[in-house]
VOTIZA-466608 format. One line per 2 residues: number of its first residue (from 1); for each residue x, y, z of C-alpha. Coordinates in Angstrom, 2 decimals. Each point is the difference from the previous one (the first is absolute). Layout:
% residues N
NUM	X:Y:Z  ...
This chain:
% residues 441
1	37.75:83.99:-68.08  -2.60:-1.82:-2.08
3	-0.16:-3.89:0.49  -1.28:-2.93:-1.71
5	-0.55:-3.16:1.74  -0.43:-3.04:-2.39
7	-2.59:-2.79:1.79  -3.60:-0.58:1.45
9	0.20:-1.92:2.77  0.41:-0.22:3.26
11	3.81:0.94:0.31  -0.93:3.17:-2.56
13	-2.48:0.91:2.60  2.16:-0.23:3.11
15	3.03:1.62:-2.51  -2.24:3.04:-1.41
17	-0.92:0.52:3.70  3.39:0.86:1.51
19	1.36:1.98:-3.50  -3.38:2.26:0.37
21	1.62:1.19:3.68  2.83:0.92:-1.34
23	0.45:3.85:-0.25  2.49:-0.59:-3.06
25	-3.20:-1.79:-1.84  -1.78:3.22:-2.30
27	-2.51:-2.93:-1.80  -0.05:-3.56:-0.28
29	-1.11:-2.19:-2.38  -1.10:-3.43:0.31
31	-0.26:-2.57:-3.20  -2.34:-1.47:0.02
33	-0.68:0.17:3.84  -3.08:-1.08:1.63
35	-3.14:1.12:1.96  2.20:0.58:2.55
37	3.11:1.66:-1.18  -2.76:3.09:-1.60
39	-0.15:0.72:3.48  3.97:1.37:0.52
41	0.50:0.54:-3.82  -1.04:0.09:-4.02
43	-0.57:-3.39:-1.55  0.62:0.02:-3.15
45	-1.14:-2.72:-2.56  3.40:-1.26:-0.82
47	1.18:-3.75:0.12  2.90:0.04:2.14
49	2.22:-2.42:-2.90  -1.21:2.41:-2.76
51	3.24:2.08:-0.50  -1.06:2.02:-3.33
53	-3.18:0.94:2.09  2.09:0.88:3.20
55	2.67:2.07:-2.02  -2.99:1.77:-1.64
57	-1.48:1.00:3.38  3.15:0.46:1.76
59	1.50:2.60:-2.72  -3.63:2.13:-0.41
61	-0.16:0.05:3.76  3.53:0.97:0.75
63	0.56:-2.57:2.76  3.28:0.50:1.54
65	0.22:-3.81:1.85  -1.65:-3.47:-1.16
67	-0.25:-2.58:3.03  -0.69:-3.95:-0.79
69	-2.23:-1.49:2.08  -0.59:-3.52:-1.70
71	3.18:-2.70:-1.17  -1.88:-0.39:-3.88
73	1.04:3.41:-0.99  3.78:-0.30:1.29
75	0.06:-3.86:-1.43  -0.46:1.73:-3.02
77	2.57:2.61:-0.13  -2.22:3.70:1.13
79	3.14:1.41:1.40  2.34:-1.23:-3.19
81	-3.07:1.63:-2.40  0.09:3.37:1.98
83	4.28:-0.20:0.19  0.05:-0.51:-3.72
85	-2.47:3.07:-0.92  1.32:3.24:-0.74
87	-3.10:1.83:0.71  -0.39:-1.91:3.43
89	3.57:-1.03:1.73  0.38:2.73:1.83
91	-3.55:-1.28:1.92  0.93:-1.94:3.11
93	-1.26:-3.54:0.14  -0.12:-1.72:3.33
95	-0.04:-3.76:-0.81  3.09:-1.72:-1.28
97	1.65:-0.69:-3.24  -1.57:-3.18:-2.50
99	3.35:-1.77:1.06  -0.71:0.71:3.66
101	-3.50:-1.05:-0.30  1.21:-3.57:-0.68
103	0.30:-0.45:3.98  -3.50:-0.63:-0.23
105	-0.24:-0.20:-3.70  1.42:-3.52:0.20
107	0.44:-2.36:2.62  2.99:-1.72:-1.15
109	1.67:3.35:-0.53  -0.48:1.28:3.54
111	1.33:-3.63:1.07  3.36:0.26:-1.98
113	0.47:3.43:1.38  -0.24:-1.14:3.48
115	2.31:-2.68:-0.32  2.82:2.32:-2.30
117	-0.27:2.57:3.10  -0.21:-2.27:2.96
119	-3.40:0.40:1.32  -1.79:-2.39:1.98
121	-2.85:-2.01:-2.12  -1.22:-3.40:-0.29
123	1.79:-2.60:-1.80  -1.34:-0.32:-3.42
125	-0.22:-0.70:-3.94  -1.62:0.99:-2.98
127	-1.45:-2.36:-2.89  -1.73:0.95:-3.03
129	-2.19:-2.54:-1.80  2.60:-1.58:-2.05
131	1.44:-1.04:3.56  -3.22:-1.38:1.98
133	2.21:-3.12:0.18  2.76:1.71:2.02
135	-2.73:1.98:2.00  -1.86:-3.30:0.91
137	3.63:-1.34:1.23  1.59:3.33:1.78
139	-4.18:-0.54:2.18  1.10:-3.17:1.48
141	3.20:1.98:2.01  -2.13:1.78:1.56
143	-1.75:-0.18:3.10  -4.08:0.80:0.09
145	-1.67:2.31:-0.43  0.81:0.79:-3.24
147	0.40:3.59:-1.61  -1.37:0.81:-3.66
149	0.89:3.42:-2.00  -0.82:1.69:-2.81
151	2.71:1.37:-1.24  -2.21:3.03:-1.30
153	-2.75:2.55:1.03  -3.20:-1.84:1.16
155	-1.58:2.72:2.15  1.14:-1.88:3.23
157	-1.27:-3.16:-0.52  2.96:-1.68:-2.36
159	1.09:-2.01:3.63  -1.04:-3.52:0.82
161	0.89:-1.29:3.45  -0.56:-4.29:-0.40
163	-0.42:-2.50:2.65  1.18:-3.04:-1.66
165	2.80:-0.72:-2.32  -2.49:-1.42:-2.66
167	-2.42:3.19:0.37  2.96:2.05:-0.83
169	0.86:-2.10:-3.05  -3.41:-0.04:-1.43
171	-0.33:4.57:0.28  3.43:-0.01:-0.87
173	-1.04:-1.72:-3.46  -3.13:2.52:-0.01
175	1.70:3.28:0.47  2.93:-1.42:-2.87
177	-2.71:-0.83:-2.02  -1.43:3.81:0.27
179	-2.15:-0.24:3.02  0.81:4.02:0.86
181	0.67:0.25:-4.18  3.71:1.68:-0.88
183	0.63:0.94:3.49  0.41:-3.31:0.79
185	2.07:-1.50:-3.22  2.71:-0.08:2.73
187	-0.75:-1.08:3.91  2.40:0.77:2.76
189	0.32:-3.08:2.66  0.65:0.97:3.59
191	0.85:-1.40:3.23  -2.79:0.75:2.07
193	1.14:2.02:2.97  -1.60:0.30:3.65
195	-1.02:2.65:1.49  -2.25:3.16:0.72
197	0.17:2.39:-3.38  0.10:4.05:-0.01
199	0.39:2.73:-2.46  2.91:2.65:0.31
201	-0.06:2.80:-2.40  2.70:2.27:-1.05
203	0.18:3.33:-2.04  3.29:0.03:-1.93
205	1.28:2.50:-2.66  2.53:-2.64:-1.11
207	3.19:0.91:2.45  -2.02:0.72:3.32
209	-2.74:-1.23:1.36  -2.98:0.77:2.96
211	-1.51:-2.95:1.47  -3.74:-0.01:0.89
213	-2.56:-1.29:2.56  0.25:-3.27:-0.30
215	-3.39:-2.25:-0.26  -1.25:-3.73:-0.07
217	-2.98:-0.58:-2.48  -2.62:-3.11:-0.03
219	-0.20:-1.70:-3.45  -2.29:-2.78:0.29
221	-4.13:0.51:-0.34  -0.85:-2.15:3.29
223	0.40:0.77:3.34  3.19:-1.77:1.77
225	1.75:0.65:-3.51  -1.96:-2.65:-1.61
227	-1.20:-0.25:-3.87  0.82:1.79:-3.02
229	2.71:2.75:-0.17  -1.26:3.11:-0.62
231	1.65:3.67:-0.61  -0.48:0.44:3.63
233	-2.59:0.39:2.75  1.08:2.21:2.42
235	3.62:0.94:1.75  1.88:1.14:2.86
237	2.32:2.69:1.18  2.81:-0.18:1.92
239	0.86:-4.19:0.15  0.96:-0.52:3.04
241	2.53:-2.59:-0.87  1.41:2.74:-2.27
243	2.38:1.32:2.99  2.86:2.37:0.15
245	2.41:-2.73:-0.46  -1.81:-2.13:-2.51
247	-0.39:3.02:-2.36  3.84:0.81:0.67
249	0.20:-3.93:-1.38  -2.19:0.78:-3.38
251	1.77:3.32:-0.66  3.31:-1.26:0.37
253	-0.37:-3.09:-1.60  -3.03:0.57:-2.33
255	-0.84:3.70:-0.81  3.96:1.34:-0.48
257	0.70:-2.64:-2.03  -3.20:0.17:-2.30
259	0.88:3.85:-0.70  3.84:-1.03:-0.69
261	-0.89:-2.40:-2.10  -1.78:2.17:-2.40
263	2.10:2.31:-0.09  2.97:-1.77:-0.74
265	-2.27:-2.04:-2.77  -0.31:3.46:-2.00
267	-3.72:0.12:1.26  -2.12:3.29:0.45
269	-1.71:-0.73:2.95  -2.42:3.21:1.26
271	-3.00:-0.76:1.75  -1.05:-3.04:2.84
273	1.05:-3.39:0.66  -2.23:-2.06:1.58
275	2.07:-3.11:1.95  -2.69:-2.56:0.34
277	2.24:-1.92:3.26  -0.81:-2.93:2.62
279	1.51:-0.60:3.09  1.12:-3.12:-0.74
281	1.32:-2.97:2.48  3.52:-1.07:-1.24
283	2.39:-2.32:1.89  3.50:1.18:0.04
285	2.92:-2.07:-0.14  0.27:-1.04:3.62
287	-3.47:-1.04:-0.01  -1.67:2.91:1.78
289	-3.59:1.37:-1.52  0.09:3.81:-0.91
291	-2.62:2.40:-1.41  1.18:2.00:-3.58
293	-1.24:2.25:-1.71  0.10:-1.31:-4.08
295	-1.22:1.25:-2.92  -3.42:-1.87:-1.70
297	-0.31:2.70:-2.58  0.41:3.37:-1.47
299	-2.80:2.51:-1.50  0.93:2.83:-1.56
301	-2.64:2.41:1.79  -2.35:0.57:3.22
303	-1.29:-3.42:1.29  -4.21:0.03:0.07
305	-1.29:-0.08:2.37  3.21:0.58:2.31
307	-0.50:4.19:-1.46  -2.83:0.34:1.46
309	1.39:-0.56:3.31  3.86:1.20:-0.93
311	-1.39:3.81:-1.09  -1.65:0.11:3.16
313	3.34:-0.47:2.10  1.90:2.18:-2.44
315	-0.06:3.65:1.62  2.57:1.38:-2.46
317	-1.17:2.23:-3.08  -0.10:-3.06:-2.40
319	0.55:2.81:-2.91  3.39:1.07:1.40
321	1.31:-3.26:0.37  -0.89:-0.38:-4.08
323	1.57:3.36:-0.80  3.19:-1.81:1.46
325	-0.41:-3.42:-1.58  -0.50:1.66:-3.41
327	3.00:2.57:0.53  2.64:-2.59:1.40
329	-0.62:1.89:3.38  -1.67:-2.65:2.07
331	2.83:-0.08:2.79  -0.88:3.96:0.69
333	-3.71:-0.56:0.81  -1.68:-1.27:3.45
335	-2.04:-2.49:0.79  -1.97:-0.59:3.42
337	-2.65:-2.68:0.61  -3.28:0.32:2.10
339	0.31:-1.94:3.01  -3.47:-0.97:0.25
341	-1.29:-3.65:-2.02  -1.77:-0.06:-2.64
343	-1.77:-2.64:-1.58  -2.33:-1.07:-3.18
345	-2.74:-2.37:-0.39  -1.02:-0.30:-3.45
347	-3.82:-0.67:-1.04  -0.53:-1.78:-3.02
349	-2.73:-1.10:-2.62  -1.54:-3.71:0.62
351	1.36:-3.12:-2.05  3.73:2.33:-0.02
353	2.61:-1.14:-1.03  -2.04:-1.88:-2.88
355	-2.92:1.53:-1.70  -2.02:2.43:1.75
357	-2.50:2.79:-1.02  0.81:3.56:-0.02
359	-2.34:3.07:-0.12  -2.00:-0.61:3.58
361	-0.61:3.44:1.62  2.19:0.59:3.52
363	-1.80:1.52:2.60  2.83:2.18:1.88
365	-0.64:1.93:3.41  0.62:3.57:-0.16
367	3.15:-0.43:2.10  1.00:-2.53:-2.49
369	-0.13:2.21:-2.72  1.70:2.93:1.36
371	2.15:-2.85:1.82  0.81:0.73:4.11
373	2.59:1.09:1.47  1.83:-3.00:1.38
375	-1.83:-2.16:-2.88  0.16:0.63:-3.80
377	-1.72:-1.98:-3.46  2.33:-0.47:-2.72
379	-2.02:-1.06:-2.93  1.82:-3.09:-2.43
381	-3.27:-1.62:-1.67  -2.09:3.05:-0.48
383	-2.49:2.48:-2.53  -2.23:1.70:-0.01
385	-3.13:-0.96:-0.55  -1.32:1.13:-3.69
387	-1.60:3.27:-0.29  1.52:1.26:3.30
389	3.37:2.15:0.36  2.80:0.34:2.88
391	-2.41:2.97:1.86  -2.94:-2.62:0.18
393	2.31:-2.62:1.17  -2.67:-3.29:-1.19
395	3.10:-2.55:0.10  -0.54:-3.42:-1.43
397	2.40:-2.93:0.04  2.47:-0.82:-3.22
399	2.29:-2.25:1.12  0.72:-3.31:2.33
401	2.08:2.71:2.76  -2.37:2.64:0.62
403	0.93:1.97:2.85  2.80:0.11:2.82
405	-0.63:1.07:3.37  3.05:1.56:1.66
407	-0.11:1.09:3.62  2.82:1.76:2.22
409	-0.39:-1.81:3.09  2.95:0.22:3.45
411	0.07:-3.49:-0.81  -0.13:-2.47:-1.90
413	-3.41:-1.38:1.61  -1.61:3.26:0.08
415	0.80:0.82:-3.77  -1.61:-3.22:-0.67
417	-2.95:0.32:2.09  -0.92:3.94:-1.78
419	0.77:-1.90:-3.51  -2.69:-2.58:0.96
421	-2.85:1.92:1.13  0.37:2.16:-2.63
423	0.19:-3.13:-2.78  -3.18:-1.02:1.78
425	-1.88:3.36:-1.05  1.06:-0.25:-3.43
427	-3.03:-1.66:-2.29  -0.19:-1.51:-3.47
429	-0.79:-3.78:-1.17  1.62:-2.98:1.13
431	3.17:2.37:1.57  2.58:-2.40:1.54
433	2.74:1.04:2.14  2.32:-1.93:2.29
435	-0.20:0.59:3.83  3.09:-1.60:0.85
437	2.33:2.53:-1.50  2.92:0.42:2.70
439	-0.95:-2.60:2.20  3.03:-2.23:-1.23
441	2.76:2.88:1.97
């Protein structure tokens, strides 16, 4: 079958990886790709939200399956644009529906369809800027720290967490007052919940559903989770919190219910859910403190940089279990997990996530580039260099997350310690990366 991945960073990488094992994979495209992604397929110089240009190449290429690595493109109604073409419906699209996207598409949205389907969230409100008034009021019953959304896209970084009550009046009047621009003409005021956060990840075909390794990714730029949030500097794979029971709690409770709900809403659902959870200290009724899993958000595709360490675990032919999401077949295919941890540790450019300067060259061992056997390099932030081609392999940074080091390890410790000494090999100007990835579990 021939493939085209949409994406260029790091989750394309780690994505384009595991389809190129697949035996049921002929040729696969990757738009636009990176440095990296040349290595296990085509790039092709296609923007990933340019539909015209995709149905162009996708038609003169006879490409049999289109799979959506980045939220923009689903936001924005890919799957609805292929469903509604003659000359391309009968092209499976793994990502879901425009209506589906809204999970992540809007954060008000994905809050009213937890509470019309009973799934544990955070108590909350939205206000738009006609309403700062309300807003400011509905702060004060709430305990601090205080929880700021936008209710739209803002490539991970539309969520505020305040100290103080008169902090989170102040950004709330900034983010109204276009702050994160449309995405945040509406914000989405949440209880702020307690606890230690993971990512589960499920492949559904919009009646059945396979649940993947689960992970826990680090956010913040400083070590001991400190500073600005970030789209994520490293992750880990299996949580240990993320027991046989707990998981029993989120599918039963969480997962079941999600995939219900859409379907009984009328919505065409065929590709991942991402379940951004915490295990969150409530107090039940008779006063006794409990740990629960709840829901802080949904995305509509493959967390980054929790792929990276997720397509390591997955032993399954990622292909097959596609072929079934795309033919209503899901329940029919298998899906086995590698025992082993794996973890990521993400190296990025100096002065990230604010400005920083791209185009430094990356000096990569040889084992790096060919990547080791228990370690491997998925590029995110990466070229290469002008003048050079993927056979010379001159890379050159082009972006704030350059490149994610993913290691196999028997634990979690020894995963960690390969990713390390092979992040310390890695070269190029004013390269950051946090050491502390892990050490929280």
């Amino acid at each position: 079958m021939k493939i085209l991945l949409l994406g260029s960073g790091g989750r394309e990488h780690a994505l384009a990886w595991k389809i190129s094992q697949s035996a049921k994979c002929e040729k696969l495209y990757i738009a636009p790709g990176n440095a990296g992604t040349a290595g296990v397929g085509e790039n092709v110089p296609v923007k990933a939200d340019d539909f015209e240009a995709i149905k162009i190449f996708v038609l003169r290429n006879r490409i049999q399956m289109v799979v959506v690595g980045p939220e923009d493109p689903l936001v924005k109604g890919i799957y609805d644009f292929f469903r509604n073409d003659p000359e391309l419906r009968e092209i499976s699209v793994i990502g879901p529906s425009k209506a589906g996207a809204m999970l992540e598409g809007s954060k008000d949205f994905a809050k009213g369809f937890m509470q019309r389907h009973g799934i544990p969230t955070a108590r909350y409100q939205t206000f738009d800027g006609e309403h700062l008034a309300e807003g400011l009021t509905f702060l004060k019953t709430l305990e601090p720290p205080y929880v700021l959304k936008a209710d739209g896209l803002c490539a991970g970084k539309g969520v505020l967490i305040l100290p103080t009550l008169e902090e989170a009046k102040e950004e709330l009047e900034k983010m109204l007052g276009g702050m994160f621009g449309s995405a945040s003409s509406r914000v989405v005021i949440e209880e702020f919940l307690s606890g230690i956060e993971c990512s589960v990840f499920v492949l559904t075909d919009g009646k059945d559903y396979k649940i993947l390794p689960e992970a826990k990714d680090y956010k913040r730029i400083g070590e001991g989770d400190t500073g600005l949030n970030t789209g994520g500097m490293g992750s880990v794979s299996p949580v240990p919190f993320a027991t046989k029971e707990w998981m029993k709690k989120v599918e039963d409770r969480i997962i079941r219910p999600t995939v219900e709900g859409l379907k009984a809403e009328g919505i065409d659902y065929k590709g991942f859910i991402f379940f951004g959870l915490i295990n969150a200290k409530r107090t039940t009724d008779d006063g006794q403190c409990t740990m629960e899993p709840m829901v802080i958000e949904y995305n509509v595709r493959m967390g980054d940089p929790e792929t990276e360490t997720v397509m390591l675990r997955l032993k399954s032919d990622l292909v097959d279990l596609f072929e079934g999401v795309a033919t209503g077949t899901l329940a029919q295919r298998n899906i086995e997990f590698d025992d082993r941890s794996a973890v990521c540790v993400m190296l990025v450019s100096g002065g990230y996530p604010g400005s920083y300067q791209k185009g430094y060259p990356i000096s990569l061992p040889q084992s790096s580039i060919q990547g080791g056997r228990d370690t491997l390099f998925f590029h995110a932030g990466t070229a290469f260099a002008l003048g050079t081609s993927s056979r010379e392999r001159q890379f050159v940074t082009n972006g704030g997350r350059v490149i994610a080091v993913s290691s196999y390890g028997a634990d979690k410790a020894e995963a960690l310690q390969k990713s390390f000494t092979e992040a310390q090999k890695i070269q190029f100007q004013d390269k950051y990366f946090r050491r502390d990835i892990g050490a929280d579990l």
